[in-house]
C-alpha positions in Angstrom: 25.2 -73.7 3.7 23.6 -76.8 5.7 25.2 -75.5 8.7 24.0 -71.6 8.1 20.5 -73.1 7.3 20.6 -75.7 10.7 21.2 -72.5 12.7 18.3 -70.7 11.0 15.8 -73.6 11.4 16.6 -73.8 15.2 15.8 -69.8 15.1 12.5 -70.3 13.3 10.9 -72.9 15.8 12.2 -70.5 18.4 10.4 -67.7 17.0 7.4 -69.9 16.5 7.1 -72.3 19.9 8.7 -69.5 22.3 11.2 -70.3 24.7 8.7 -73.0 27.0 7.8 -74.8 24.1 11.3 -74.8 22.5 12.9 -75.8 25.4 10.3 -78.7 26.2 10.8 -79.7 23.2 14.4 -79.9 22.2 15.0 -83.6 21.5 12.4 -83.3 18.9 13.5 -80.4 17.3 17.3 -81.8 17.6 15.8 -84.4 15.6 13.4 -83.1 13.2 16.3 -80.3 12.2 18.9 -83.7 11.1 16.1 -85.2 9.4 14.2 -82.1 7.9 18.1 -80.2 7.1 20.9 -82.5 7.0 19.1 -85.6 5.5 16.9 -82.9 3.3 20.2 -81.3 2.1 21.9 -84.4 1.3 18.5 -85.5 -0.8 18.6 -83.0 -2.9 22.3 -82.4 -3.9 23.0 -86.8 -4.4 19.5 -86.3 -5.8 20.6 -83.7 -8.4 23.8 -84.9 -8.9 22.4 -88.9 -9.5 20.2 -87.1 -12.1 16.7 -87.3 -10.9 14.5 -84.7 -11.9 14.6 -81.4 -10.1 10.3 -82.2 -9.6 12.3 -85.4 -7.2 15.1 -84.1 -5.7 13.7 -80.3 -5.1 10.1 -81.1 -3.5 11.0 -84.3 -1.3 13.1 -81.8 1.2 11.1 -79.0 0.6 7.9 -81.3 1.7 10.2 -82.7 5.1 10.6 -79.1 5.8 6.8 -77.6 5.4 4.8 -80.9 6.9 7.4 -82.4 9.9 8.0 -79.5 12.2 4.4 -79.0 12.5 3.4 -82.5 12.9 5.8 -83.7 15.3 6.4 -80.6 17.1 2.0 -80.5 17.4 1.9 -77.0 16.6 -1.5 -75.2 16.4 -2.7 -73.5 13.7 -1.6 -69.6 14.1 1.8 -71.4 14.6 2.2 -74.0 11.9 0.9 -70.3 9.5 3.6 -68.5 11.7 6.1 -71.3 10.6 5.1 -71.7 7.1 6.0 -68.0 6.4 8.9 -67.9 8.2 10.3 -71.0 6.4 9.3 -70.2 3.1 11.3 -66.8 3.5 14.2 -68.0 5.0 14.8 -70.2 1.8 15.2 -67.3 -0.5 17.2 -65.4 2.0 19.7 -68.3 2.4 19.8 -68.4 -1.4 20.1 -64.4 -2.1 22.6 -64.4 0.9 25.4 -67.8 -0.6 24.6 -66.7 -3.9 26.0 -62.7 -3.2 28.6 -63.6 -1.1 30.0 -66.8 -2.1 28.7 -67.6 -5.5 26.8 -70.7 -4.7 24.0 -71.0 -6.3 23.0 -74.8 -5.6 20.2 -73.7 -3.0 17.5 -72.4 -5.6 19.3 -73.4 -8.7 16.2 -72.3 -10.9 17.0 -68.5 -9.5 20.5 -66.7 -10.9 21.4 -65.1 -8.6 25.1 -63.3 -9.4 27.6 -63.2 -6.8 29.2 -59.8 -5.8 32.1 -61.0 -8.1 30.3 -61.5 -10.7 28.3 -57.5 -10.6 31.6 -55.7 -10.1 33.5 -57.5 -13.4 
């Protein structure tokens, strides 16, 4: 899932900077995307499974993901909009997508989604 979701942040600031600005910026983005995805992901499942409250462990990463890429990657204002829609829905997409296919249902765990599995019992 982290990795499915690294691949699909790295397509999202794609979309948003265009190739120049992607390119010109790819330190930054290698960076923000371990930060915003791998350190985000990690948050939230220790976060959950430590027993903070989902209003902890679910908005911290959620927060990394909607304010960093825009700030450090100094996007204007048609693209942080641009971003913010794309990124909001990629996250039900990922979720709708594990949760069909594999059963995993960690990445929105407020949404039940059945698995394929699960419909054709």
């Amino acid at each position: 899932m982290m990795f499915v979701s690294f691949i699909l942040f790295f397509i999202i600031i794609r979309i948003v900077l265009g190739k120049e600005g992607f390119i010109y910026n790819i330190i930054s983005i290698v960076a923000l995307s371990i930060i915003v995805i791998i350190a985000g992901m990690m948050f939230g499942k220790y976060g959950a499974n430590m027993g903070l409250p989902w209003w902890i462990y679910y908005p911290v990463p959620m927060l990394m993901n909607v304010i960093l890429p825009p700030v450090v990657l100094k996007m204007n204002q048609k693209q942080t909009i641009f971003y913010l829609v794309l990124s909001f829905l990629s996250a039900p997409c990922i979720h709708i997508l594990f949760s069909l296919l594999l059963g995993w249902k960690e990445y929105l765990p407020f949404w039940n989604i059945p698995s394929l599995k699960e419909l054709i019992r």
